[in-house]
N, C-alpha and C positions, 0 to 999 in steps of 0.2 A: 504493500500500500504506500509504503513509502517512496515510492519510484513516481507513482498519480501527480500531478498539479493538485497545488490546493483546491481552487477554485472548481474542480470536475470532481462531482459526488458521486458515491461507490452505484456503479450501475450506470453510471449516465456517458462513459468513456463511448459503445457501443453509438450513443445519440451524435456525438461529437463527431464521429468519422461523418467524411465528406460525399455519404452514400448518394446525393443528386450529382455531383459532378463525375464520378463512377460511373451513371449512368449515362451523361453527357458521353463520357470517351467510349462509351461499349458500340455504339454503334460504327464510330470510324475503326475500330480494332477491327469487329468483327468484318464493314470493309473493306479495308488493307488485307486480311485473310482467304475473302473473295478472291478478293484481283490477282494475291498471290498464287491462287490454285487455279484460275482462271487465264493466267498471261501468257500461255500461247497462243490461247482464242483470238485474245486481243491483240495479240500483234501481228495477228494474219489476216484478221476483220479490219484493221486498220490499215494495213498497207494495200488493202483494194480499195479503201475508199479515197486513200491518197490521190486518182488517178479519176476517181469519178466525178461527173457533171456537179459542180458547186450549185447551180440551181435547184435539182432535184435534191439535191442533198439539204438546202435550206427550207426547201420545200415536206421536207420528211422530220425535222428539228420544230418547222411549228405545228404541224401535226401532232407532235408529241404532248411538244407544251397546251394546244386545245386540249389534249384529251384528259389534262387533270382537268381542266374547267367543264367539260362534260360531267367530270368522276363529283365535282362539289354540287354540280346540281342534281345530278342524282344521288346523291347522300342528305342535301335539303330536301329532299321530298321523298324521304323516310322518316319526316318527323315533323311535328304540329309547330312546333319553335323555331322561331328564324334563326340559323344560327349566325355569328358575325363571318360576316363573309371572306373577310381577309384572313385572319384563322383559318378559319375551314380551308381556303387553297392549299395555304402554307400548310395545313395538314396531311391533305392529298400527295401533296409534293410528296412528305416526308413519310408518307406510308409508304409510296413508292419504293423507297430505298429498304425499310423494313420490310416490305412484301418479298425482295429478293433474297431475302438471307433466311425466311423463315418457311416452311412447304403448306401449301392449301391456301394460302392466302392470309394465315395466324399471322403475320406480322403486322399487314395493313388490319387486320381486325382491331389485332388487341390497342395498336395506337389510335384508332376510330373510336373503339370500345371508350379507351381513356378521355379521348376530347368530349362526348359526348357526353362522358359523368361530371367532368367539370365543367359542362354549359349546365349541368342542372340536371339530368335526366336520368330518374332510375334506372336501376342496373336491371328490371325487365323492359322499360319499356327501349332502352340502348340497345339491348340482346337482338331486340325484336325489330330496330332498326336495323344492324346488319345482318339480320335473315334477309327480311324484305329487300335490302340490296343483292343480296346473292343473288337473291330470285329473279329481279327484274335484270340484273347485268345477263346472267343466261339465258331469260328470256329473249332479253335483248337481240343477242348475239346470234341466236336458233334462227326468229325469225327475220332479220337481214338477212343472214345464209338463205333460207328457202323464199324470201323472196328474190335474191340474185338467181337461186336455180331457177326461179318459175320465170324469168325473165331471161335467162340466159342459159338452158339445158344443156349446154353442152360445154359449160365451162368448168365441171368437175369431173374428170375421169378416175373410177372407181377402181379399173382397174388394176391391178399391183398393188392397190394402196392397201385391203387385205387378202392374205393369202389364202392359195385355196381350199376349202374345207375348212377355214377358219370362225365361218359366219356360228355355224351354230355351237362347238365348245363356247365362242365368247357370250352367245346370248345366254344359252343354260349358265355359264358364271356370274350374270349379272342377274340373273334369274333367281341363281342359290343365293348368293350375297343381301337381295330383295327378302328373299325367303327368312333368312338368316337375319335380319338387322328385328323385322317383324316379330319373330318368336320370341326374337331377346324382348324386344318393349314389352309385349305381353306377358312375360313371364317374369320382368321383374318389379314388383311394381309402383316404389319409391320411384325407378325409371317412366312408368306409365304417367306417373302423378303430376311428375313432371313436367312430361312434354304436352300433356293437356294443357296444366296450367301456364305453357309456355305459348303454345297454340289458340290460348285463349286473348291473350294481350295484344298475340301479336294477326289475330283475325279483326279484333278492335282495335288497332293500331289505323290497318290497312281498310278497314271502312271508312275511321273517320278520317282519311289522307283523301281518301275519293272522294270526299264532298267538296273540297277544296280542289278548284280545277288547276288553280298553279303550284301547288302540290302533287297534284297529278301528272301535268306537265315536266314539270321538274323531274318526276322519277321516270319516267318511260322515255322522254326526249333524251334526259343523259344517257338512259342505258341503251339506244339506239346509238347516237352520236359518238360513243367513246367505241364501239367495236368497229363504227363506220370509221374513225381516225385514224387506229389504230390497222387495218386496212389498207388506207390512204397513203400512212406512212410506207409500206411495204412498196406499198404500187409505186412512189417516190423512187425509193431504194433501186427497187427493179430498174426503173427507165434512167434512175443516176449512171447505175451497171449496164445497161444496153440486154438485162437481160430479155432473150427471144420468147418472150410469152405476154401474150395481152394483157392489161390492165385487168380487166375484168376477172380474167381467169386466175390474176396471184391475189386480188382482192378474194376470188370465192377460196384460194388456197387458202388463204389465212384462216378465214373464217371456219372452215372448214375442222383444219388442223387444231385452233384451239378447240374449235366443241370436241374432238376426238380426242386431245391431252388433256381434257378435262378431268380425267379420270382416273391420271397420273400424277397424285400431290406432289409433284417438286414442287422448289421454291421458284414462285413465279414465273413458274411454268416453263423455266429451263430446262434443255433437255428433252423432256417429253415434247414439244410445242416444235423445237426447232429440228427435232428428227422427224415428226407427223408434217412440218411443213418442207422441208426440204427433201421428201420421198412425194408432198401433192405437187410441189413444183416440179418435181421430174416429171412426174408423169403429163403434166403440164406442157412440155415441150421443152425445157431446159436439161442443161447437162447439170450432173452433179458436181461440178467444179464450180459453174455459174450460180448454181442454188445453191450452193453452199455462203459463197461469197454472198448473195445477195442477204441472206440469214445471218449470217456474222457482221453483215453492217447493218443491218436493222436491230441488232439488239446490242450495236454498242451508240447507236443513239438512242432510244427506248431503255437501254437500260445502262449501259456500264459509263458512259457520258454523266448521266443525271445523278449518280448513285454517289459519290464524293459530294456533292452540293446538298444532297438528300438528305444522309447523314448526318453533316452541320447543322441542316434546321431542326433536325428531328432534338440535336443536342441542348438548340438554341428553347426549342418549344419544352422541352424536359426544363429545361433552366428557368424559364417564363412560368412553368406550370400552368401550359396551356393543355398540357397531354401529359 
């Protein structure tokens, strides 16, 4: 005891450590660790874009940047409370950079989860806002996809993308898993009690969001407009690169690609997303060389660009006790 400063009482050493600014550096550490595991991607993604069209390439950069301002207004309209808007960007932002280091999307949640309990909002009815997001970004996302097929059939080619005799093991697996998630809820039933009570906020959440038509707005226009951008961005990339496949056709790749990685929690859908779309671009008409390139410069502006800047705010908003 005699080692203590007077002034710090027995027990309160633990209070004194500097655990926000801990927080502050965790996210650039565990960036730096990223990029470390990550740097050959990135210095092979980068020296093709060295060489590509600067316009498309500017053109794929504000792309990006819209698509957090799509991602705040569909996050405002999963909840009755306006939230302060500049915030809420700067939050976007900074989920971003969490969304890549954590798998399923835990990252951008739990920092959303955070903003929204310090605007004020119980921890059901916040829960029940990032359900309703999930729901409408997927929804989102489905229906662009089958509206670009019903308008353009013939810009996703099936074939290769699964192989043969594959169709029905994957459905029976998602068939049992269905089976399998079901039994568990009903069998246990602290779990049952739950998801009712969970189900129940968040069916009144989502009725009274529909009476409000710019609340309404807000969430289905963002979760349209951010899968459209994100899209946009590629189709950029693509024609920065000169790659040989229409517009149309790497827009329905992408789209495509992510609802079929959906199903693979990496962390922000690395990985899964960029193997699913650089096998729909071959099949597309491009070589694997080209689709590879064009995939490794679209996610080092989408993602390994933003991800250091991301981080900072995410420190800056922990520091704020914004999140």
């Amino acid at each position: 005891m005699a080692l203590l400063h007077p002034s710090v009482p027995p027990g309160g050493l633990l209070r004194r450590l500097p655990v926000r600014r801990i927080l502050m550096v965790l996210p650039l550490v565990a960036v730096g660790v990223w990029v470390v595991l990550h740097r050959s991607l990135i210095v092979s993604g980068g020296r093709e874009l060295l060489t590509a069209d600067r316009f498309w390439l500017l053109a794929a950069v504000t792309a990006t940047g819209l698509g957090w301002v799509a991602v705040s207004f569909t996050r405002q309209g999963t909840v009755l409370e306006r939230l302060p808007a500049g915030r809420l960007l700067a939050t976007q932002f900074a989920a971003g950079a969490a969304n890549h280091l954590l798998p399923a999307g835990l990252g951008a949640g739990a920092v959303n989860l955070r903003f929204l309990r310090r605007c004020g909002l119980p921890l059901s009815r916040s829960s029940a806002s990032l359900a309703l997001y999930l729901l409408a970004e997927s929804v989102g996302r489905v229906v662009l996809l089958l509206v670009l097929l019903a308008a353009f059939p013939r810009a996703l080619r099936l074939d290769g993308l699964v192989p043969d005799g594959a169709v029905l093991p994957l459905a029976t697996a998602a068939a049992g898993a269905v089976a399998a998630a079901v039994l568990v809820l009903f069998a246990v039933r602290p779990l049952r009690r739950l998801v009712r009570d969970f189900l129940r906020v968040a069916l009144t959440e989502a009725r009274s969001l529909h009476t409000r038509p710019a609340r309404a707005l807000a969430l289905w226009g963002g979760s349209l407009a951010f899968p459209a951008l994100q899209a946009a961005g590629l189709v950029a990339v693509a024609l920065a690169l000169d790659v040989p496949v229409p517009a149309v056709h790497v827009a329905v790749a992408y789209l495509a690609a992510s609802v079929a990685a959906a199903a693979v929690p990496t962390p922000g859908g690395i990985g899964s997303v960029d193997a699913a779309l650089v096998v729909a671009l071959v099949t597309a008409g491009a070589s694997v060389a080209v689709a590879t390139s064009a995939v490794l410069g679209f996610r080092i502006i989408t993602v390994w660009l933003p991800l250091v800047p991301g981080a900072l705010v995410l420190g800056h908003l922990v520091r704020r006790r914004v999140v």
